[in-house]
PDB file with SEQRES, HELIX, SHEET and CRYST1 records, atoms N, CA, C and O in Angstrom:
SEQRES   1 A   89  UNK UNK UNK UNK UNK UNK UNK UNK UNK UNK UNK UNK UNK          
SEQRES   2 A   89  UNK UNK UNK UNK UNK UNK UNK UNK UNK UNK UNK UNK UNK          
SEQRES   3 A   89  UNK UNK UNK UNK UNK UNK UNK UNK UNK UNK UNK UNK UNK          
SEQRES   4 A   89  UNK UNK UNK UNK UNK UNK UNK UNK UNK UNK UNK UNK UNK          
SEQRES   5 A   89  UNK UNK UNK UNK UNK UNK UNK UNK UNK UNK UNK UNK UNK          
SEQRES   6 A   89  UNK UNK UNK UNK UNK UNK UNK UNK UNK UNK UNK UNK UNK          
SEQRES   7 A   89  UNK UNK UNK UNK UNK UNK UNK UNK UNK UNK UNK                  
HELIX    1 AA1 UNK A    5  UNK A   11  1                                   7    
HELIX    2 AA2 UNK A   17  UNK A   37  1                                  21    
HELIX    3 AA3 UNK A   42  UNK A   81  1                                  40    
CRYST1    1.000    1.000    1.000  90.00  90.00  90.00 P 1           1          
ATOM      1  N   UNK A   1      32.037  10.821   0.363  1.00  0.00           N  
ATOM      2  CA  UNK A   1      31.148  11.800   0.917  1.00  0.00           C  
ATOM      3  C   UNK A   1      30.836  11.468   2.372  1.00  0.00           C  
ATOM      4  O   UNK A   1      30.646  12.474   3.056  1.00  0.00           O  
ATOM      5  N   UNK A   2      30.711   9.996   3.182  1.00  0.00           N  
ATOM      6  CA  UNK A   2      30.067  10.238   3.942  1.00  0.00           C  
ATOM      7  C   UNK A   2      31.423  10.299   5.393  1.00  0.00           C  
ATOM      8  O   UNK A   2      31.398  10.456   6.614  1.00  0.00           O  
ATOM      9  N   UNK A   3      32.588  10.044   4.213  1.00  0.00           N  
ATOM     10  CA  UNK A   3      34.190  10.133   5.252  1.00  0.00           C  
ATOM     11  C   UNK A   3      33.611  11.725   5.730  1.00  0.00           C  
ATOM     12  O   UNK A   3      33.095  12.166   6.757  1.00  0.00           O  
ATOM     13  N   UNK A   4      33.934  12.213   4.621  1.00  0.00           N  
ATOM     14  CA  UNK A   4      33.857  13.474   4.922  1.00  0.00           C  
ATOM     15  C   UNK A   4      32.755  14.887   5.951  1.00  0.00           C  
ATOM     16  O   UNK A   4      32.924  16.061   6.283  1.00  0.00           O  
ATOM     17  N   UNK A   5      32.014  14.173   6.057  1.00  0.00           N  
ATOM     18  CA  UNK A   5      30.302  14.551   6.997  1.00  0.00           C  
ATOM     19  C   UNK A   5      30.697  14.816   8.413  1.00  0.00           C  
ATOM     20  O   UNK A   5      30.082  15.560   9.178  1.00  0.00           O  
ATOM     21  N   UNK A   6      32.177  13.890   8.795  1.00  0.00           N  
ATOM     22  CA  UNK A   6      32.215  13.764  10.312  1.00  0.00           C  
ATOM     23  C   UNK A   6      33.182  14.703  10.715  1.00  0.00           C  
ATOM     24  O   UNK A   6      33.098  15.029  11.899  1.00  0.00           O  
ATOM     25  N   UNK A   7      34.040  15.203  10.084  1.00  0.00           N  
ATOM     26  CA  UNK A   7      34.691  16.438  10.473  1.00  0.00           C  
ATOM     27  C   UNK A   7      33.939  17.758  10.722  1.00  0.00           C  
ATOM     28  O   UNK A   7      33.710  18.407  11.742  1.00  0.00           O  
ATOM     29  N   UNK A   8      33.590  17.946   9.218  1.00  0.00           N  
ATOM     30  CA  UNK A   8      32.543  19.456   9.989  1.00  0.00           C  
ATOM     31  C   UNK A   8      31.646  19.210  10.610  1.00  0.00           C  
ATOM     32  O   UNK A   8      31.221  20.079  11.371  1.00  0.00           O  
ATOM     33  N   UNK A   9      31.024  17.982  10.541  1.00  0.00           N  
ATOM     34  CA  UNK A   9      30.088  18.383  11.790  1.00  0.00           C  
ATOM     35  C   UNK A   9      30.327  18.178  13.041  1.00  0.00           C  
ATOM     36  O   UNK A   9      29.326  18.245  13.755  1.00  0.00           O  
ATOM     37  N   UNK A  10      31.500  17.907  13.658  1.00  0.00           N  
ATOM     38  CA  UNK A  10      32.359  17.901  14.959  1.00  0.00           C  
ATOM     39  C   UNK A  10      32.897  19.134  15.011  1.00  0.00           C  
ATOM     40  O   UNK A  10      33.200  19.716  16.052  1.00  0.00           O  
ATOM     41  N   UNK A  11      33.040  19.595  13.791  1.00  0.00           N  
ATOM     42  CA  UNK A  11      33.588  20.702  14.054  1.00  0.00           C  
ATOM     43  C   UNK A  11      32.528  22.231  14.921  1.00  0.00           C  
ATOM     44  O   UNK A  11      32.562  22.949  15.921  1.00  0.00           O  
ATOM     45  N   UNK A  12      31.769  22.008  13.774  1.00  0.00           N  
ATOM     46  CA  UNK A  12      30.235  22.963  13.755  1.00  0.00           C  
ATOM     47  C   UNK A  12      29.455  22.333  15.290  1.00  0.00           C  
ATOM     48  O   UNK A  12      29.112  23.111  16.180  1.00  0.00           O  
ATOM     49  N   UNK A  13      29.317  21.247  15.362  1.00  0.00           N  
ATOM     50  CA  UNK A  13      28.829  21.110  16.384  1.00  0.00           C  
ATOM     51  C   UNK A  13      28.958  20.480  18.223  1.00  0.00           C  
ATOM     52  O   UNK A  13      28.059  20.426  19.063  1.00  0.00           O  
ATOM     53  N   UNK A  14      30.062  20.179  18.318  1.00  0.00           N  
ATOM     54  CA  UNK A  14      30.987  19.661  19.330  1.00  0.00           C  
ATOM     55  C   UNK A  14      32.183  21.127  19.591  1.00  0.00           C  
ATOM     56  O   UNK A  14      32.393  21.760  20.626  1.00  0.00           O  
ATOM     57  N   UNK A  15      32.770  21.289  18.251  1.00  0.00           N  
ATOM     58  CA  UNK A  15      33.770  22.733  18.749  1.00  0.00           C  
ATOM     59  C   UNK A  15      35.186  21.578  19.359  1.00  0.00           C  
ATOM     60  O   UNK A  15      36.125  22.055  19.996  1.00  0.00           O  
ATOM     61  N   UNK A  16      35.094  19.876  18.988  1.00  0.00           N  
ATOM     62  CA  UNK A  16      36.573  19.379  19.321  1.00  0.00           C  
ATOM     63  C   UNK A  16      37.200  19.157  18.345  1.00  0.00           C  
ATOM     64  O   UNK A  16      37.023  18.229  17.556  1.00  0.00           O  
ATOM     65  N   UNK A  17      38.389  20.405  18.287  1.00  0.00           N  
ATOM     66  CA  UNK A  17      39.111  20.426  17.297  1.00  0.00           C  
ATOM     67  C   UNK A  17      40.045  19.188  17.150  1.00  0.00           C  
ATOM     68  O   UNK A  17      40.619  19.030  16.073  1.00  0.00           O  
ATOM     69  N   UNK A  18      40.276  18.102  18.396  1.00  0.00           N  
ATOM     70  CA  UNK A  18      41.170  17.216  18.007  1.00  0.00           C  
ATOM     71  C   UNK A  18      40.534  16.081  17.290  1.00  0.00           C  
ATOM     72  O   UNK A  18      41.032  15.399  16.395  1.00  0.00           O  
ATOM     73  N   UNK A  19      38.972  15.955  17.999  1.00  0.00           N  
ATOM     74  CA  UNK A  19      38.542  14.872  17.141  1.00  0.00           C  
ATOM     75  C   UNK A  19      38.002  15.300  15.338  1.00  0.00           C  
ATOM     76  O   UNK A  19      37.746  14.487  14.450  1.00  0.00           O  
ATOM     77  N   UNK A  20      37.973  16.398  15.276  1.00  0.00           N  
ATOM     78  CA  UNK A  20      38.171  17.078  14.015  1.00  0.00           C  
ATOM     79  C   UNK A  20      39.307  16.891  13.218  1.00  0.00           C  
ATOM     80  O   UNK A  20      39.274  16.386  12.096  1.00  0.00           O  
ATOM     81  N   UNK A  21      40.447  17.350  13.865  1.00  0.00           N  
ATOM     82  CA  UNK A  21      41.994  17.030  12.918  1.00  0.00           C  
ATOM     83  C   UNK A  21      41.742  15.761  12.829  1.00  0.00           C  
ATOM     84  O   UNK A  21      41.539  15.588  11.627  1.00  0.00           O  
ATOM     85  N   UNK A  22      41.616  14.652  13.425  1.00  0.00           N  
ATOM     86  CA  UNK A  22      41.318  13.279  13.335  1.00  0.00           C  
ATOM     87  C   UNK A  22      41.113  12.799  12.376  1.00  0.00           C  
ATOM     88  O   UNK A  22      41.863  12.115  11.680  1.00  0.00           O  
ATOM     89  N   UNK A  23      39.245  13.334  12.098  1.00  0.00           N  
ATOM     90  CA  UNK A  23      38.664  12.841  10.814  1.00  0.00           C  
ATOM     91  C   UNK A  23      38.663  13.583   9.707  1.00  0.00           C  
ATOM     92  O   UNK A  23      37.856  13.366   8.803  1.00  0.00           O  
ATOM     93  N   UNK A  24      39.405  14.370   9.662  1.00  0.00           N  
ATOM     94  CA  UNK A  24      40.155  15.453   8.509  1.00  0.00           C  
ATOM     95  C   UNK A  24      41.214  14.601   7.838  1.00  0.00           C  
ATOM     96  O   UNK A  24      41.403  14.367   6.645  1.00  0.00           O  
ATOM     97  N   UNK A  25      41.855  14.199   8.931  1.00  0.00           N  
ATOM     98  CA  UNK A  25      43.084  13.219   8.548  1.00  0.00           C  
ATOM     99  C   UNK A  25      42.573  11.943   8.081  1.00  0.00           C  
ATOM    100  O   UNK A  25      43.272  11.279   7.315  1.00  0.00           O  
ATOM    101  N   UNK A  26      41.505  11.548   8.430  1.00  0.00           N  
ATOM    102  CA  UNK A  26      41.130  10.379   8.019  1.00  0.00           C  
ATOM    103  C   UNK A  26      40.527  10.421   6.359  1.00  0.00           C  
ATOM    104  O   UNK A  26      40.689   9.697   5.377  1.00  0.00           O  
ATOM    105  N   UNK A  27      39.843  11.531   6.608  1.00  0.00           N  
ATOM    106  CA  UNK A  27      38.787  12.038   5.583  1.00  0.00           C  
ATOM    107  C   UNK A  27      40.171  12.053   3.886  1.00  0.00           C  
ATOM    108  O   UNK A  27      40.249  11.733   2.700  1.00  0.00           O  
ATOM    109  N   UNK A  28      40.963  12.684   5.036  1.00  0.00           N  
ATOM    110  CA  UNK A  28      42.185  13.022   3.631  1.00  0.00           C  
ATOM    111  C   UNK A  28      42.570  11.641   2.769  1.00  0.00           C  
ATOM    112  O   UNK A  28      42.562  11.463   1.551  1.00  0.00           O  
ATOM    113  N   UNK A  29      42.950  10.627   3.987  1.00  0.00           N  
ATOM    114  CA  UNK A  29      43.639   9.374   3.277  1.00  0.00           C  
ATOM    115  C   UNK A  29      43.172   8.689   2.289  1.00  0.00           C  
ATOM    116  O   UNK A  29      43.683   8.293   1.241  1.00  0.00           O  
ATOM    117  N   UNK A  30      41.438   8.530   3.051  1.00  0.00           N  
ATOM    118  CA  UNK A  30      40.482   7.390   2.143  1.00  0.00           C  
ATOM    119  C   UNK A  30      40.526   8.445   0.923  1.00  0.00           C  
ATOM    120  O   UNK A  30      40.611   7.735  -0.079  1.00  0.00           O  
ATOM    121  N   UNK A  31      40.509   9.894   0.494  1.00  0.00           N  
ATOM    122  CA  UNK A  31      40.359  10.146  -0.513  1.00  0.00           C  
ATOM    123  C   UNK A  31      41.262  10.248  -1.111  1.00  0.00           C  
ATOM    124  O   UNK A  31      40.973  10.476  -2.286  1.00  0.00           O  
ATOM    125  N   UNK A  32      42.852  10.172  -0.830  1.00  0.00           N  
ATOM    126  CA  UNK A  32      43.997  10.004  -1.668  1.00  0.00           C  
ATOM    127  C   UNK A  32      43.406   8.483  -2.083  1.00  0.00           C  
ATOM    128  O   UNK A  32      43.031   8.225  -3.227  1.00  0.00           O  
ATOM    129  N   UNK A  33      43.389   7.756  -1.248  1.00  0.00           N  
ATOM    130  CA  UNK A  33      43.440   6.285  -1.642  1.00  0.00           C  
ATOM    131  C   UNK A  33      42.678   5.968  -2.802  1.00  0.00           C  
ATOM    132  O   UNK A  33      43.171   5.395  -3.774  1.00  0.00           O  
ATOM    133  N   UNK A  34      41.226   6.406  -2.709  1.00  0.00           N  
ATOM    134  CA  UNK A  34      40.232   6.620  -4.092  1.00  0.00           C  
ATOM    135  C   UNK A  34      40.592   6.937  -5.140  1.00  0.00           C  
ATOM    136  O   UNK A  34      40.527   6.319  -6.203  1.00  0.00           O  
ATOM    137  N   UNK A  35      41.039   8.021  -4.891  1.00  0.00           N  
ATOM    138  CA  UNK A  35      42.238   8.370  -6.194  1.00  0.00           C  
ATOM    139  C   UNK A  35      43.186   7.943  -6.996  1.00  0.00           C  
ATOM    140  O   UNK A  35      43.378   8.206  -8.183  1.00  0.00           O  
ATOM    141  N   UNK A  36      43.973   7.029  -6.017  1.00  0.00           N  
ATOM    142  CA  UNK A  36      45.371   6.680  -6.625  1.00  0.00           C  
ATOM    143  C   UNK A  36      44.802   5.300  -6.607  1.00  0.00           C  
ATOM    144  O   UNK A  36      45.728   4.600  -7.015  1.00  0.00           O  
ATOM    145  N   UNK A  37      43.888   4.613  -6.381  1.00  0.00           N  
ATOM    146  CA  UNK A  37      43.646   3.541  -6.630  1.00  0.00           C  
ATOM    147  C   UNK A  37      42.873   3.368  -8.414  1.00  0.00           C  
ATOM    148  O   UNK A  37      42.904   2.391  -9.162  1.00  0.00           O  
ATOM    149  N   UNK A  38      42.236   4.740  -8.622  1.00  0.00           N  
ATOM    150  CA  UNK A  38      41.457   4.516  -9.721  1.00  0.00           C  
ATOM    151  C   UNK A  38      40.037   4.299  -9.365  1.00  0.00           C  
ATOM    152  O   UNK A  38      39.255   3.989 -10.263  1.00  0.00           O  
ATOM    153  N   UNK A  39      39.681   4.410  -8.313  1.00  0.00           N  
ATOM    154  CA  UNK A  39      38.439   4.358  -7.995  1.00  0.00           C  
ATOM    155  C   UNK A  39      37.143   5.217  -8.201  1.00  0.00           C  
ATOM    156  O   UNK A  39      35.934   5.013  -8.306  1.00  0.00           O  
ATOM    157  N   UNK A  40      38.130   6.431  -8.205  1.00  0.00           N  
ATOM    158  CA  UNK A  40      37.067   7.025  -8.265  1.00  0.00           C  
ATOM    159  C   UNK A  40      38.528   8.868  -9.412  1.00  0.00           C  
ATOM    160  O   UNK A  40      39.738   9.069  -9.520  1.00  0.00           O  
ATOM    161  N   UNK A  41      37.523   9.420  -9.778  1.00  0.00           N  
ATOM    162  CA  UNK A  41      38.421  10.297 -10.483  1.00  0.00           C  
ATOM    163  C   UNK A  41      38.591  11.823  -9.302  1.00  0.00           C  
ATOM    164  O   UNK A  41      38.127  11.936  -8.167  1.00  0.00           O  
ATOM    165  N   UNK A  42      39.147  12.495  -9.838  1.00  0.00           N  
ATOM    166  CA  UNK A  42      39.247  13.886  -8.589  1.00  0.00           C  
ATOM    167  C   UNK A  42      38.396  14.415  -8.545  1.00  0.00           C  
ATOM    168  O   UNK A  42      38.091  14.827  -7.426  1.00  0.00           O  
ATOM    169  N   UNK A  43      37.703  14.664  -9.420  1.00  0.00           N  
ATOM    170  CA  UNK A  43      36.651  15.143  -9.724  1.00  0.00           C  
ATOM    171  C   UNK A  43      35.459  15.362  -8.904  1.00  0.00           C  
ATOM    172  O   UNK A  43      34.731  16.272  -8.508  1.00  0.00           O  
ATOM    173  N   UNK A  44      35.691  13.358  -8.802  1.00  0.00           N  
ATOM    174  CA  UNK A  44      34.396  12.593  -8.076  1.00  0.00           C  
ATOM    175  C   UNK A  44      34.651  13.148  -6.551  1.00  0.00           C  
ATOM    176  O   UNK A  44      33.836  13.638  -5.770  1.00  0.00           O  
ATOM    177  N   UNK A  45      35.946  12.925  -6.402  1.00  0.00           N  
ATOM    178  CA  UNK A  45      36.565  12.889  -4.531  1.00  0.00           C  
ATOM    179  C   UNK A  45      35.950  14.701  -4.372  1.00  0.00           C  
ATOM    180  O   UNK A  45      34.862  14.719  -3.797  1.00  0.00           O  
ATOM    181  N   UNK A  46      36.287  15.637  -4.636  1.00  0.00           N  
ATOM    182  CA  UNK A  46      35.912  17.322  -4.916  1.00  0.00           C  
ATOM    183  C   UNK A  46      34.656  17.338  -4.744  1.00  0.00           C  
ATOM    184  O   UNK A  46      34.133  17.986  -3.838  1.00  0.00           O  
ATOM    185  N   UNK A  47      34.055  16.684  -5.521  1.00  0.00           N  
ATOM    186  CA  UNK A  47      32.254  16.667  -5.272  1.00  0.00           C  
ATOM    187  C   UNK A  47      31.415  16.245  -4.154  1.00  0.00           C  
ATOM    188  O   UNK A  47      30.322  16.582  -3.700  1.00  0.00           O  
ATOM    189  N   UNK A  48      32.542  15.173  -3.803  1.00  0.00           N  
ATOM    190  CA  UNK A  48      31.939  14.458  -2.502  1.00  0.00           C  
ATOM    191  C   UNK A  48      31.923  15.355  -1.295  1.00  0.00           C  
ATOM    192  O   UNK A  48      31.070  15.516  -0.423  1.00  0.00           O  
ATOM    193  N   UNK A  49      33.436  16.046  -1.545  1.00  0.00           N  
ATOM    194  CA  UNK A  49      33.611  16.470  -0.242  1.00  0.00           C  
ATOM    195  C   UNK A  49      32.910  17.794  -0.213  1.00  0.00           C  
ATOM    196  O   UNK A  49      32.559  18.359   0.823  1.00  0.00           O  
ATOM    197  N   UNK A  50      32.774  18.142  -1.153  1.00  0.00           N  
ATOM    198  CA  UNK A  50      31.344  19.733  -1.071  1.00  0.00           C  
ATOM    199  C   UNK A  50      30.847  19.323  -0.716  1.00  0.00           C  
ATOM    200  O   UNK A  50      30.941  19.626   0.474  1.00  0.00           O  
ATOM    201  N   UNK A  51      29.536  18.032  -0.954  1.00  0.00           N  
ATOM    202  CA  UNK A  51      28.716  17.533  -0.711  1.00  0.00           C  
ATOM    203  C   UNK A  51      28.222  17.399   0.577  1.00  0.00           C  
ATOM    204  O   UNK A  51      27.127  17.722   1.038  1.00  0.00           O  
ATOM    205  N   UNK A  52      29.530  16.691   1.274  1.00  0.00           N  
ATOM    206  CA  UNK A  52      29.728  16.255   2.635  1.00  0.00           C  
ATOM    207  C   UNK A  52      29.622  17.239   3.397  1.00  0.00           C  
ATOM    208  O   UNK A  52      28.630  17.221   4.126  1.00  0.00           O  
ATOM    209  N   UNK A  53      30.480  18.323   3.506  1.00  0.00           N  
ATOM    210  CA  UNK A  53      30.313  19.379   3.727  1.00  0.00           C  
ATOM    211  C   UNK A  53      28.946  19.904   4.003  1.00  0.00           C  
ATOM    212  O   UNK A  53      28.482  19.743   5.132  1.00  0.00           O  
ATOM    213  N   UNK A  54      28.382  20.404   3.253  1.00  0.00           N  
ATOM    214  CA  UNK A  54      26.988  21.009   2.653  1.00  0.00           C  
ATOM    215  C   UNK A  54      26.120  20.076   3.686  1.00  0.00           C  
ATOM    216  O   UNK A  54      25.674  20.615   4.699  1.00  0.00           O  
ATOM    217  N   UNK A  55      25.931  19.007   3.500  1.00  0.00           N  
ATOM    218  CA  UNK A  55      24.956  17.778   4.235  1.00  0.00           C  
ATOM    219  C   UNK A  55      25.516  17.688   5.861  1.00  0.00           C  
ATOM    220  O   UNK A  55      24.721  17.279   6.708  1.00  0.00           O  
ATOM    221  N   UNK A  56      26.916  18.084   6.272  1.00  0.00           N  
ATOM    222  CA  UNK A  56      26.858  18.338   8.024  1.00  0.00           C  
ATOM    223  C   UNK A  56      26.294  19.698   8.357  1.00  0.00           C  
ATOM    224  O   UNK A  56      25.329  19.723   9.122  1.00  0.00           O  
ATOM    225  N   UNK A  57      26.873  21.069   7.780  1.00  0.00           N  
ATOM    226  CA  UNK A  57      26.645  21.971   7.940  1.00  0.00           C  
ATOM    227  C   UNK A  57      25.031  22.378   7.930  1.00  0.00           C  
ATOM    228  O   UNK A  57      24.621  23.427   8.426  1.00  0.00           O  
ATOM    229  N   UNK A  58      24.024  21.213   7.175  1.00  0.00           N  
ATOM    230  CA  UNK A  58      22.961  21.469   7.076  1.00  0.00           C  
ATOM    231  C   UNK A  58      21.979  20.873   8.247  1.00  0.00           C  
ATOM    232  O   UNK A  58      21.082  21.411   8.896  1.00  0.00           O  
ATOM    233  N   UNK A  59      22.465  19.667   8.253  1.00  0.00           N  
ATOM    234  CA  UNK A  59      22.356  18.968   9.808  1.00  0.00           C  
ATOM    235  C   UNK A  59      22.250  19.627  11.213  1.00  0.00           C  
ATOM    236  O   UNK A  59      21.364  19.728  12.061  1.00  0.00           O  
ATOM    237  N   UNK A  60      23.730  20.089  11.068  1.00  0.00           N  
ATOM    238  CA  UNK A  60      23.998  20.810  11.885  1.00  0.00           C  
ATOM    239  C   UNK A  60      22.833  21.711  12.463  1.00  0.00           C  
ATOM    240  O   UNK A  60      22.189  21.668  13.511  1.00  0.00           O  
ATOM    241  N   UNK A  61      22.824  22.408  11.539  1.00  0.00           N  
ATOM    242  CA  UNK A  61      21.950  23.855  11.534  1.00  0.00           C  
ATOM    243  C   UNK A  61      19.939  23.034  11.950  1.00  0.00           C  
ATOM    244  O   UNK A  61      18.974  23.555  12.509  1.00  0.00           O  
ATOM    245  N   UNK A  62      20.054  22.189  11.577  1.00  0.00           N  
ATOM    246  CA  UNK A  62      18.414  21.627  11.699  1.00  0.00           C  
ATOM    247  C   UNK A  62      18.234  20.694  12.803  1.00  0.00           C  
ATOM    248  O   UNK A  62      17.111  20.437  13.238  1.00  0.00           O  
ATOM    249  N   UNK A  63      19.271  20.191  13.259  1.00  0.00           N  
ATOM    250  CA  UNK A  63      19.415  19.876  14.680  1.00  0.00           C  
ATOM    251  C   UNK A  63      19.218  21.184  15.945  1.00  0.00           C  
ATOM    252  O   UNK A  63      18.398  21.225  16.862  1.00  0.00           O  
ATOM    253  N   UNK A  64      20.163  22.052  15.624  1.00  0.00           N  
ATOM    254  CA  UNK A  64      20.341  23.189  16.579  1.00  0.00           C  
ATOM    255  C   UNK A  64      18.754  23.518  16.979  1.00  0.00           C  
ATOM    256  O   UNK A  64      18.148  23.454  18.049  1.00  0.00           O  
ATOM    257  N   UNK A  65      18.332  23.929  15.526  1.00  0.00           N  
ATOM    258  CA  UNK A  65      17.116  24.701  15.228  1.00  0.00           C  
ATOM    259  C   UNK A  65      15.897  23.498  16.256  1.00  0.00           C  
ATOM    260  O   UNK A  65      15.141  23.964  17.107  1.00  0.00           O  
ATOM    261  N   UNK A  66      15.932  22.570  16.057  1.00  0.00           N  
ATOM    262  CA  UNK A  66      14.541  21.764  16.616  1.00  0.00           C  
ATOM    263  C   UNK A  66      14.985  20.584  18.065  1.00  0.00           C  
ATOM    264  O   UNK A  66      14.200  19.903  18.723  1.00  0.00           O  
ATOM    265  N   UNK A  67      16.786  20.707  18.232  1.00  0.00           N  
ATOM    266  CA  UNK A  67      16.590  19.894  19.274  1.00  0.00           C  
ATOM    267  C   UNK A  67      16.880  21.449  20.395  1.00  0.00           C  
ATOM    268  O   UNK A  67      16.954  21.085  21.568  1.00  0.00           O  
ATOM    269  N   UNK A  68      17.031  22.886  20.244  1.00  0.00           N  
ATOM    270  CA  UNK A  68      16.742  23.724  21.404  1.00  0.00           C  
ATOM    271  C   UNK A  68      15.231  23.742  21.380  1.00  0.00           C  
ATOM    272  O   UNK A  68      14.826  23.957  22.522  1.00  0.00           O  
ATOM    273  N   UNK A  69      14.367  23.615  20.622  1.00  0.00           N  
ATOM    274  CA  UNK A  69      12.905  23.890  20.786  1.00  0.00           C  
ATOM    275  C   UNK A  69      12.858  23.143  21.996  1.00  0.00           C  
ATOM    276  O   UNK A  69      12.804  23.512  23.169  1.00  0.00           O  
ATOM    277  N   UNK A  70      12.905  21.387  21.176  1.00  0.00           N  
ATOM    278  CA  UNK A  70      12.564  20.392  22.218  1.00  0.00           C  
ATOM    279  C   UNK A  70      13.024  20.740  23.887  1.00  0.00           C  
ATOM    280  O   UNK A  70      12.229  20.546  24.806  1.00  0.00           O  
ATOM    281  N   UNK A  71      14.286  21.227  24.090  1.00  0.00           N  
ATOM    282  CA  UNK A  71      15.096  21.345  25.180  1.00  0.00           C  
ATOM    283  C   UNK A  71      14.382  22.576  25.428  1.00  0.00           C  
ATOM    284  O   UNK A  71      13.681  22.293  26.400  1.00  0.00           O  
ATOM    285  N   UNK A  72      14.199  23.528  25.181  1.00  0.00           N  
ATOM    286  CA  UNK A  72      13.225  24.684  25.773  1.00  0.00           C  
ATOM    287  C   UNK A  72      11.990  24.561  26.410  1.00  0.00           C  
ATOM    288  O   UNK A  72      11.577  25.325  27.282  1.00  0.00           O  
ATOM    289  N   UNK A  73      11.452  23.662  25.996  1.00  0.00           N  
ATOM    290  CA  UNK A  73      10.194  22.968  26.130  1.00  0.00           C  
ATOM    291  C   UNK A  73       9.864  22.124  27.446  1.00  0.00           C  
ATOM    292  O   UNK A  73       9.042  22.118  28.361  1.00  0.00           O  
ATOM    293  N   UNK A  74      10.874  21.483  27.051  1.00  0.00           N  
ATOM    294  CA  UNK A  74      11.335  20.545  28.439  1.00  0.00           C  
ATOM    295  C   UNK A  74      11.622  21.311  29.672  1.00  0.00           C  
ATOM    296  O   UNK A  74      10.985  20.952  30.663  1.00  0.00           O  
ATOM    297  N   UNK A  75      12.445  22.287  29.812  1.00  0.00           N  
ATOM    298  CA  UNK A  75      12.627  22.938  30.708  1.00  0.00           C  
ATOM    299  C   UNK A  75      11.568  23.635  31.205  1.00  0.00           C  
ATOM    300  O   UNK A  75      11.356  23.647  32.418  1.00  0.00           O  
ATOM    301  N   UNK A  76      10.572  24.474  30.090  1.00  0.00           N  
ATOM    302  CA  UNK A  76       9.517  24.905  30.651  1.00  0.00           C  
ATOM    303  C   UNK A  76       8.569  24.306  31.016  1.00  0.00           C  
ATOM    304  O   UNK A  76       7.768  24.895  31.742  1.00  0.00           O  
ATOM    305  N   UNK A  77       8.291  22.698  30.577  1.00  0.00           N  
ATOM    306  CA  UNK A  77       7.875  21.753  31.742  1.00  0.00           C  
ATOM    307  C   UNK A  77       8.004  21.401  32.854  1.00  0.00           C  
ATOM    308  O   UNK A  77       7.216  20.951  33.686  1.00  0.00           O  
ATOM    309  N   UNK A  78       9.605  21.735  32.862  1.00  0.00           N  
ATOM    310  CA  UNK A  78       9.658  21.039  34.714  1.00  0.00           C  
ATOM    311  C   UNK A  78       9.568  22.141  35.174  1.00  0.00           C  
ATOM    312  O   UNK A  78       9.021  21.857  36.239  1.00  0.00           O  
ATOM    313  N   UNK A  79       9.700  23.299  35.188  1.00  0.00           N  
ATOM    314  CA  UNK A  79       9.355  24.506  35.701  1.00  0.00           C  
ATOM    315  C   UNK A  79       7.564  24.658  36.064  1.00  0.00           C  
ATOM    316  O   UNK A  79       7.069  25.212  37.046  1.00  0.00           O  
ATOM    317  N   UNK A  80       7.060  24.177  35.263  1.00  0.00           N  
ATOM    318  CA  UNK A  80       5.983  24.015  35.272  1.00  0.00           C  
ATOM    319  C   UNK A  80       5.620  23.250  36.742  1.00  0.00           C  
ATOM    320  O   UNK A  80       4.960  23.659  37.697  1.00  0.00           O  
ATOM    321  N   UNK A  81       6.358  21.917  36.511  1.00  0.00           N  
ATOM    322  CA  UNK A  81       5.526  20.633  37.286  1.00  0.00           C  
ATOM    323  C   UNK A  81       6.220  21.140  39.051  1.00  0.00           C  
ATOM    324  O   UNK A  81       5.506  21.225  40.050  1.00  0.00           O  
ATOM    325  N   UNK A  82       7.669  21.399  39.025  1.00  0.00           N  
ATOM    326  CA  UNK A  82       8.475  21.623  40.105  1.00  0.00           C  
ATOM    327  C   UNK A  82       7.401  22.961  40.792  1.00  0.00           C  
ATOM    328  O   UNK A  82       6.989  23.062  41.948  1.00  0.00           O  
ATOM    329  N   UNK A  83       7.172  23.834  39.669  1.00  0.00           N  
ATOM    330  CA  UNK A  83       6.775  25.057  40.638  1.00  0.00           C  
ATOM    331  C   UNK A  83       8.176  25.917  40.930  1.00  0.00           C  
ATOM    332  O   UNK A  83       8.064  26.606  41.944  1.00  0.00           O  
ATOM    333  N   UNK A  84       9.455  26.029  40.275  1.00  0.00           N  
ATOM    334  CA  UNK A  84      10.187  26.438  40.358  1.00  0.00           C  
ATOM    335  C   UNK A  84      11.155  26.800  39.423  1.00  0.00           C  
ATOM    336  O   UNK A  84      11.030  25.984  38.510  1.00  0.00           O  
ATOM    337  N   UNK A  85      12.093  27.613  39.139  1.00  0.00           N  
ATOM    338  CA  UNK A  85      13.252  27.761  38.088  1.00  0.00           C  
ATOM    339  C   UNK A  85      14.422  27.030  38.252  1.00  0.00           C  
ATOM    340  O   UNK A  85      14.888  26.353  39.169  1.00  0.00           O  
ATOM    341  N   UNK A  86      14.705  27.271  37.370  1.00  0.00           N  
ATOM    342  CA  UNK A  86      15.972  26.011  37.082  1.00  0.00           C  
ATOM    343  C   UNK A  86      17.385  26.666  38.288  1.00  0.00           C  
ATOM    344  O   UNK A  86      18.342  25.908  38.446  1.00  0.00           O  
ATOM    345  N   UNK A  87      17.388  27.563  38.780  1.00  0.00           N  
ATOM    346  CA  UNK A  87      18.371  28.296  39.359  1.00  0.00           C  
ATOM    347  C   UNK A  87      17.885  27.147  40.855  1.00  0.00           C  
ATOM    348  O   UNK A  87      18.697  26.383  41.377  1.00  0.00           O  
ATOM    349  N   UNK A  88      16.312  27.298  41.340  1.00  0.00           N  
ATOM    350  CA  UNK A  88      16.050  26.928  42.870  1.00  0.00           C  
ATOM    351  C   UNK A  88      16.137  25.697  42.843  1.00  0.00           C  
ATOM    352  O   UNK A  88      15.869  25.260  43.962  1.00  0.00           O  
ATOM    353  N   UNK A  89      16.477  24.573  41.837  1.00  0.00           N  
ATOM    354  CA  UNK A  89      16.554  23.234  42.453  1.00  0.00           C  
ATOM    355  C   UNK A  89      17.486  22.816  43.381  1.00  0.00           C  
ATOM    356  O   UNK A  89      17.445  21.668  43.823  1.00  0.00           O  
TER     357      UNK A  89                                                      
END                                                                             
């Protein structure tokens, strides 16, 4: 599960598809390996990777949501303190 967390959320939130194929590819191996080792059943590897899934995409989305507040905020501070918009610096 937590192989799997770093693809979509590079994906969802960066938009770099190479470092995405990356940990897709990575994401893929360790879970063949789980598998064919006996470690874990398919089952288990399927669940994880919903999981994983589900837990970036959710991230994702609750980051966006409260680190633009913060960054909105900020900006309308220095606007504040400058006496100016972000265009006249």
């Amino acid at each position: 599960m937590i192989v799997t967390i770093g693809a979509p959320f590079c994906l969802a939130r960066f938009h770099r598809k190479i470092v995405a194929r990356l940990l897709t590819i990575e994401a893929g191996i360790v879970c063949y390996s789980r598998v064919y080792l006996g470690v874990h059943y398919p089952l288990d590897v399927a669940g994880g990777i919903a999981l994983g899934i589900g837990i970036a995409l959710a991230g994702e989305s609750i980051l966006r949501k409260y680190a633009m507040l913060h960054l909105t905020r900020t900006v309308a501070s220095m606007e504040r303190i400058l006496g100016k918009g972000p265009l006249d610096l």
